[in-house]
BAFI-3210 file (N, C-alpha, C; in Angstrom, 3 decimals, decimal comma, padded with zeros to 6 digits):
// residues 181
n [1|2|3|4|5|6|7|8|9|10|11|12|13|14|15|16|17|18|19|20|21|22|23|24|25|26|27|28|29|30|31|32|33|34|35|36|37|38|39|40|41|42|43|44|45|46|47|48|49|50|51|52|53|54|55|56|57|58|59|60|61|62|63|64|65|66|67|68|69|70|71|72|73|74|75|76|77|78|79|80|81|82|83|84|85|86|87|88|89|90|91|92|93|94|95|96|97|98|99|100|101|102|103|104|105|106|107|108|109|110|111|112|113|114|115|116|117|118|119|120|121|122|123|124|125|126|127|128|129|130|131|132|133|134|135|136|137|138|139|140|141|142|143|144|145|146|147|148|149|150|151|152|153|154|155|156|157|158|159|160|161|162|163|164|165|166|167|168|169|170|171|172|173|174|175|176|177|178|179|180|181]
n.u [000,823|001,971|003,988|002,331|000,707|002,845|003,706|001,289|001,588|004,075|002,915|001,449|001,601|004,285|003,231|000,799|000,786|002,235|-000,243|-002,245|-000,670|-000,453|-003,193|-003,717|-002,456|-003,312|-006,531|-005,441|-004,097|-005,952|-007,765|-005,984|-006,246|-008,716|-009,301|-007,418|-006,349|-004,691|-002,550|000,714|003,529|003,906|004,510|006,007|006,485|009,268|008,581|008,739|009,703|007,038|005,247|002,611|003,958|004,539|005,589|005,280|003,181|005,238|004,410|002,043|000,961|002,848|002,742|002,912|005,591|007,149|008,044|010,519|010,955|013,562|015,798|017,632|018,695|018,157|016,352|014,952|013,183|013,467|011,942|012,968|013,111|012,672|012,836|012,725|012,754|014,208|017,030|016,962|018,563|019,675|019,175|018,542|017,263|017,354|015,665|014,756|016,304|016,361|019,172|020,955|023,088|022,235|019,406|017,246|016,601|013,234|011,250|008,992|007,046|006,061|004,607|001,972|000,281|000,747|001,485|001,077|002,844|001,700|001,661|-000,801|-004,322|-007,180|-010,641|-011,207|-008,940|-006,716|-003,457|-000,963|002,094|005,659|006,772|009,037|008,332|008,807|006,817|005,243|006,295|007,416|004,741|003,532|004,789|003,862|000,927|-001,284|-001,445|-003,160|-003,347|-002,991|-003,184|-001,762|-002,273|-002,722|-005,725|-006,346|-005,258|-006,980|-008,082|-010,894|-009,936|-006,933|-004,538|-003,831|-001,369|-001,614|000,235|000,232|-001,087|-003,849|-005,005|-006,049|-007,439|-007,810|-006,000|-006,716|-006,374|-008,336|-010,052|-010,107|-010,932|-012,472|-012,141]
n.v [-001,189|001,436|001,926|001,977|004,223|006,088|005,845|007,154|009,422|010,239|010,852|012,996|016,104|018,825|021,263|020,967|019,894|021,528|024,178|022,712|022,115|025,338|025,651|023,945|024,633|027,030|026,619|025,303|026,458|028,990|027,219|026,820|029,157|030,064|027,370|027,350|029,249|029,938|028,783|028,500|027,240|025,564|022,118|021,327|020,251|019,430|019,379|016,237|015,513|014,551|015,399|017,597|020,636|023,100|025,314|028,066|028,271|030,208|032,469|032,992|032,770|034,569|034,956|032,401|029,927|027,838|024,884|021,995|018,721|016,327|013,975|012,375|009,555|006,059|005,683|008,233|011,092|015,044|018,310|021,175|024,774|026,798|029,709|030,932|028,988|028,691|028,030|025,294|022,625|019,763|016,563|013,012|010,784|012,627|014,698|018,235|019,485|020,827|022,402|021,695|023,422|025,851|025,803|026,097|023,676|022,352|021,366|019,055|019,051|021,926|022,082|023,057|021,691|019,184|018,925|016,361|014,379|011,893|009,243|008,254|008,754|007,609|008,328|008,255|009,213|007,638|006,519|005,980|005,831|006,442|004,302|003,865|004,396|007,050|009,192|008,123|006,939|009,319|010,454|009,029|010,113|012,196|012,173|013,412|015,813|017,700|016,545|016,948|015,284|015,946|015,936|015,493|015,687|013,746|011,105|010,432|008,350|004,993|003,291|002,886|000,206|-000,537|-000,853|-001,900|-000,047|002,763|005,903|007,487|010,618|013,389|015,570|016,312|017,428|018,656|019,730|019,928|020,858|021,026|018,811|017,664|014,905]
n.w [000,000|000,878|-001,467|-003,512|-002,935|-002,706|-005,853|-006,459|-005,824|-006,936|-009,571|-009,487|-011,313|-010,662|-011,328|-010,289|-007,785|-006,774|-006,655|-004,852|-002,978|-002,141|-002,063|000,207|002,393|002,719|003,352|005,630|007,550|008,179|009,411|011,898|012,916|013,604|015,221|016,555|017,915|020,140|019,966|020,123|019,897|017,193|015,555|012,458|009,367|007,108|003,626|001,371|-001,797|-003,228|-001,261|000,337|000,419|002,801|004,031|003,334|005,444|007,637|006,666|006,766|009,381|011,373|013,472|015,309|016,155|014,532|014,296|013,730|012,366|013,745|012,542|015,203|015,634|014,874|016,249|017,537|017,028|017,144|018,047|016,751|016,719|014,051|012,294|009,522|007,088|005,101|005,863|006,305|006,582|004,130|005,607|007,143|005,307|002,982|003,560|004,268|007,413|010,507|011,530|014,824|015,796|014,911|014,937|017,725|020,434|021,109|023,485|023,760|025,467|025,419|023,095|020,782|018,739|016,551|013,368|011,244|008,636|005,889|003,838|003,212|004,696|006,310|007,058|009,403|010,799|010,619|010,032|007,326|007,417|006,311|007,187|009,452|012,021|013,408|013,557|015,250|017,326|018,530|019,123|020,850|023,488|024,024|024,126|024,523|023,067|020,602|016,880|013,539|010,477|008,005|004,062|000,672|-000,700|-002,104|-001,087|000,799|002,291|002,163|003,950|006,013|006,864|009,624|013,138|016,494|017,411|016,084|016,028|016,012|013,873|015,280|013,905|009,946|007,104|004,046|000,624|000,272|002,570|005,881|008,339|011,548|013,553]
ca.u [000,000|002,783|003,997|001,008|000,794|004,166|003,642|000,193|001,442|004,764|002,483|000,639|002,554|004,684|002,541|-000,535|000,827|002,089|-000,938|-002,826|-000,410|-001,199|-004,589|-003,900|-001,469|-004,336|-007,208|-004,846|-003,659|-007,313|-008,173|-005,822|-006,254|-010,116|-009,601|-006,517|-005,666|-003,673|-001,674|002,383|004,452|003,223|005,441|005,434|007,924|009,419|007,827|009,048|009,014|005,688|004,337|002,579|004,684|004,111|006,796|004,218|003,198|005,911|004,239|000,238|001,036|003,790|002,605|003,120|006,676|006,995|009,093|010,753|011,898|014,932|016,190|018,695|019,322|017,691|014,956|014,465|012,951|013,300|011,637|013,628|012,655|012,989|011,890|013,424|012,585|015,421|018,066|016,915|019,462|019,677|019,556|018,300|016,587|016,969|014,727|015,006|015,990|016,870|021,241|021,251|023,864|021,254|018,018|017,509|015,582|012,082|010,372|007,902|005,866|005,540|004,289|000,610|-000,495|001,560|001,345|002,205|002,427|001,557|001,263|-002,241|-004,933|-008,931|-011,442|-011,375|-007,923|-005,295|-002,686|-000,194|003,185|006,790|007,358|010,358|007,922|009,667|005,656|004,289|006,974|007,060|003,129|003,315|005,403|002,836|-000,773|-002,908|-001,585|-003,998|-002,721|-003,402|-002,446|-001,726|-002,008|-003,686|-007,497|-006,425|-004,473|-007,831|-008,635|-011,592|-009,257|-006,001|-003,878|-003,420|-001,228|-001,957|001,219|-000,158|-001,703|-004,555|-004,957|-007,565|-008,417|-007,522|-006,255|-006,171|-006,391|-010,305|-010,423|-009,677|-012,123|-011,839|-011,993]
ca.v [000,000|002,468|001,534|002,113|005,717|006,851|006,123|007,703|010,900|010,840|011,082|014,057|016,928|019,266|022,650|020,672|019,756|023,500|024,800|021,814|022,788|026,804|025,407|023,195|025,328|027,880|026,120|024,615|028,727|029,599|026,450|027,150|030,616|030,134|026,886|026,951|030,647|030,467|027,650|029,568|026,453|024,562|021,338|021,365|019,505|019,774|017,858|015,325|016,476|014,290|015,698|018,866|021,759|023,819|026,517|029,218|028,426|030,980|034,013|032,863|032,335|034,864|034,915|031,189|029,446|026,815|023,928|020,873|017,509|016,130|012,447|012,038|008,261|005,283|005,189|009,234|012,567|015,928|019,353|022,419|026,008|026,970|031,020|030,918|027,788|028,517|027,992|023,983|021,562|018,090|015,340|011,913|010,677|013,437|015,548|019,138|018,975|021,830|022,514|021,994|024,410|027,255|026,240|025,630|022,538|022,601|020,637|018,620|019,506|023,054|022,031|023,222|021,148|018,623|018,473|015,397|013,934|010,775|008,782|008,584|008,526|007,164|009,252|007,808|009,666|006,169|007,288|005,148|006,613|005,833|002,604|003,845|005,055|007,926|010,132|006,987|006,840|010,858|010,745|008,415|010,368|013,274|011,467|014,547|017,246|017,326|016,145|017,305|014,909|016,862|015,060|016,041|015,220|012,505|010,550|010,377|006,593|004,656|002,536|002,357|-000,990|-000,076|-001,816|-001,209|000,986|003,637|006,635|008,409|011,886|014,457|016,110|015,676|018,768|018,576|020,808|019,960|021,316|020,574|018,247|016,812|013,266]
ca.w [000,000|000,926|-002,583|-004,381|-002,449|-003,227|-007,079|-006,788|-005,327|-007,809|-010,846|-009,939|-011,975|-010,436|-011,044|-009,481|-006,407|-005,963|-006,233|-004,167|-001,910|-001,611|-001,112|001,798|003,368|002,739|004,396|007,262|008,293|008,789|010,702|013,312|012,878|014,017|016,256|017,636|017,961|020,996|019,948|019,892|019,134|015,996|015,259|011,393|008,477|005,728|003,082|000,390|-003,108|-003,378|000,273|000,455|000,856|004,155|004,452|003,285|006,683|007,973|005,992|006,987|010,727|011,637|015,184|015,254|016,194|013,658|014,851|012,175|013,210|013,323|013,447|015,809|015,395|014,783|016,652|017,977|016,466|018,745|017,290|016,767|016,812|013,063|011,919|008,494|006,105|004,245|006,534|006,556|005,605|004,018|006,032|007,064|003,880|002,297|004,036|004,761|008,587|011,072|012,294|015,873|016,310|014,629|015,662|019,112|020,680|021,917|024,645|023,094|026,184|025,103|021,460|021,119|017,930|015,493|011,848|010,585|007,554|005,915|002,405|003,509|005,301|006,527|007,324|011,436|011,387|010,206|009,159|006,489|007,301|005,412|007,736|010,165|012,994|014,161|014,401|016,208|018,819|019,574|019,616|022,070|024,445|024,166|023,607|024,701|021,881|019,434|015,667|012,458|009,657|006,492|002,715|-000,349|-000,948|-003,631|-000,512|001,827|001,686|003,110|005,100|005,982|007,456|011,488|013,894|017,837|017,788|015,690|016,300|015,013|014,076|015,975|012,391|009,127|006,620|002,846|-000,321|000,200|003,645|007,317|009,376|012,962|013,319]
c.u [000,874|003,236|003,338|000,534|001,655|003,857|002,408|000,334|003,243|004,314|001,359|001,836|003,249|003,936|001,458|-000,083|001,565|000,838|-002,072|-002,100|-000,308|-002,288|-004,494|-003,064|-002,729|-005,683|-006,768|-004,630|-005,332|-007,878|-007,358|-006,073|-007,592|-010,067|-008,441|-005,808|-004,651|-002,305|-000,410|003,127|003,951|004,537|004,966|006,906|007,887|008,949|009,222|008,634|007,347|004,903|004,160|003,665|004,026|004,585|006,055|003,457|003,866|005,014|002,871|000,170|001,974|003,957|003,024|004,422|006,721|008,268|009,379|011,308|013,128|015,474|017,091|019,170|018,284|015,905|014,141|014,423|012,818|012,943|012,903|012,932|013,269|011,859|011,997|013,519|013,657|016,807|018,260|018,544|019,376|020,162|019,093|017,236|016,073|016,234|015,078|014,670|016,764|018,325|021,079|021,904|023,120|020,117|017,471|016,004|014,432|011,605|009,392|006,507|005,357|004,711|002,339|-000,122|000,682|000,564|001,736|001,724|002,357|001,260|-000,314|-003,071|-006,223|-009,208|-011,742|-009,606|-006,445|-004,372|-001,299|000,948|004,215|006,998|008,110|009,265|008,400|008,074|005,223|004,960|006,654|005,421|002,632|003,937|004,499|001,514|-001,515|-002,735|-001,877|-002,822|-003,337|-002,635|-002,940|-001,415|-002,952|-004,945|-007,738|-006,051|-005,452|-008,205|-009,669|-010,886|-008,035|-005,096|-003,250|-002,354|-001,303|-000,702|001,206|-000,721|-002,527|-004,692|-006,333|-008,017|-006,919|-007,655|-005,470|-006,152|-008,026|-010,816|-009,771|-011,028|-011,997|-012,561|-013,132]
c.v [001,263|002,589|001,984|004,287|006,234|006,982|006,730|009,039|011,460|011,249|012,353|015,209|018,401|020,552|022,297|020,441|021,140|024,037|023,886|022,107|023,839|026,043|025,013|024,108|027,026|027,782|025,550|026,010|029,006|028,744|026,379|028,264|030,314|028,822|026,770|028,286|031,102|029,191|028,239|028,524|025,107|023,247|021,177|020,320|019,796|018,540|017,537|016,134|015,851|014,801|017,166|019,613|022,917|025,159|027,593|028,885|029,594|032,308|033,945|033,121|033,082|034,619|033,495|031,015|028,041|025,819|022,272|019,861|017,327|015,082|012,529|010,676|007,248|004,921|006,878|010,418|013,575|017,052|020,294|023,444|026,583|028,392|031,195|029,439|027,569|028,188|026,393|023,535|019,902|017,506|013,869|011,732|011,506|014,651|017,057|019,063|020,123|021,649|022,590|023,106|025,955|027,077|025,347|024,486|023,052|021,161|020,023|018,654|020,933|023,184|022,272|022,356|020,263|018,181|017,171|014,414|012,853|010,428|009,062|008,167|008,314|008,379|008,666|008,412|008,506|006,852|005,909|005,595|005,997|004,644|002,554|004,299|006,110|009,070|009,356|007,251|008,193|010,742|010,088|009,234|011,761|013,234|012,466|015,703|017,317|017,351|016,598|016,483|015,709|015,693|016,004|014,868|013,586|011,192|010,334|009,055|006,296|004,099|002,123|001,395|000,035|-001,198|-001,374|-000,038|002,735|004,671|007,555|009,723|011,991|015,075|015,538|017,190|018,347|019,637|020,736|020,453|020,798|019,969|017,517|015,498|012,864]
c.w [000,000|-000,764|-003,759|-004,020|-002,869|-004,978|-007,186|-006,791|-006,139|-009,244|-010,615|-010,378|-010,812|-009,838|-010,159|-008,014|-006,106|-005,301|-005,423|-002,514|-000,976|-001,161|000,458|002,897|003,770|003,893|005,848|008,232|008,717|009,674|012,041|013,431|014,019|015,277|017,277|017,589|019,081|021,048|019,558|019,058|018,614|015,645|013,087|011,157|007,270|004,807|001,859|-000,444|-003,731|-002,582|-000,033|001,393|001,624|004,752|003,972|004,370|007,830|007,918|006,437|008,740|011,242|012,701|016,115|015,766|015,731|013,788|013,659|013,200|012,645|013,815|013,782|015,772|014,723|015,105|017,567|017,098|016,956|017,401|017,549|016,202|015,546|012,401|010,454|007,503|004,905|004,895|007,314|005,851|005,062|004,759|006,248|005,983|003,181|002,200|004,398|006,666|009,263|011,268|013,395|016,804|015,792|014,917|016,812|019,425|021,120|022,610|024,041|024,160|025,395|023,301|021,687|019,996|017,264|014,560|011,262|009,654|007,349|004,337|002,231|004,307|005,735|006,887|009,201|011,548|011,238|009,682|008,400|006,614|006,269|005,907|009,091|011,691|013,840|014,755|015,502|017,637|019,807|019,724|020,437|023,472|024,577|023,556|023,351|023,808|020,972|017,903|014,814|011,153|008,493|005,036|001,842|-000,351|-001,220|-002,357|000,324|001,495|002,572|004,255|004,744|006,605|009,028|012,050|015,257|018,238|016,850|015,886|015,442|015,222|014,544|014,462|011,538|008,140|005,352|001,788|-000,482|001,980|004,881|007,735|010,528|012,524|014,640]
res [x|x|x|x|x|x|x|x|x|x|x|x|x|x|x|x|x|x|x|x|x|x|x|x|x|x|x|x|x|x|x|x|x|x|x|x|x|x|x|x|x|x|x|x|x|x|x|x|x|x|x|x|x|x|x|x|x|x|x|x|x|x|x|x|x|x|x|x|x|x|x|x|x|x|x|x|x|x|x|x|x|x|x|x|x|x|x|x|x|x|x|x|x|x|x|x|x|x|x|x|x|x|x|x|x|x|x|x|x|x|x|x|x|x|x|x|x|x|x|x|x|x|x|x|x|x|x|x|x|x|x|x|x|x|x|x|x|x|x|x|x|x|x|x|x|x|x|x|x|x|x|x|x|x|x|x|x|x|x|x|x|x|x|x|x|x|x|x|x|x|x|x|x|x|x|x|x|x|x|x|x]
***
């Protein structure tokens, strides 16, 4: 299934997932705007060149403190405090991933919402990730901070394969809207 997602979401064209991605990055800014207005430190990421792109997040949300992960090994991901989306760098698979030595850690207590992405996902909140569990683990170590999985529209499935170590999202935000779960 991951498989089947990845080639689904490398054949949409370049210009379309731009502007699929203004959208979603569009509709996601006004839904915290309106439900989560006092939420300061947002955990966001940088996406894959198939994953909606989020970093016009910065310019919608100034008020915001927009935080990126960052794998530290094998089996851990810690946020960092990132104001400037350009000042990412390549690292673990490729990913745009904060410099330790420029953007400083955050507490994953103090995080008021996480974004997080996924190949795809049900409408009860499933989410299909890459495989490596690195959201599963941190979303276990902070159960109660509401989630927002981000994908495009096309990526919303009736049902996706669970295992009890998974976690589902509180809403669900695409280029067709935001909806809680």
């Amino acid at each position: 299934m991951r498989n089947l997602a990845r080639n689904t979401l490398n054949r949409v064209p370049a210009e379309e997932r731009k502007s699929r991605s203004a959208m979603l990055v569009h509709n996601l800014s006004q839904y915290i705007k309106s439900r989560f207005p006092n939420a300061r430190h947002i955990a966001s990421f940088s996406a894959l060149p198939y994953e909606p792109d989020l970093s016009l997040l910065h310019n919608l949300l100034p008020d915001k403190q927009l935080c990126y992960p960052l794998v530290k090994d094998e089996e851990d991901m810690h946020f960092h405090l990132v104001t400037e989306p350009t000042t990412l760098k390549e690292g673990s698979f490729k990913i745009l991933e904060p410099n330790p030595q420029v953007h400083p850690p955050v507490d994953p207590d103090v995080l008021d919402l996480i974004l997080v992405p996924g190949l795809a996902f049900d409408l009860r909140g499933n989410r299909l990730g890459h495989g490596a569990g690195y959201y599963d683990r941190f979303l276990s170590l902070i159960p109660t901070i509401p989630t927002i999985g981000v994908t495009y529209g096309s990526q919303l499935l009736p049902e996706v394969p669970t295992e009890p170590h998974d976690h589902a999202m509180a809403y669900l935000a695409s280029d067709r809207g935001v909806i809680p779960i």
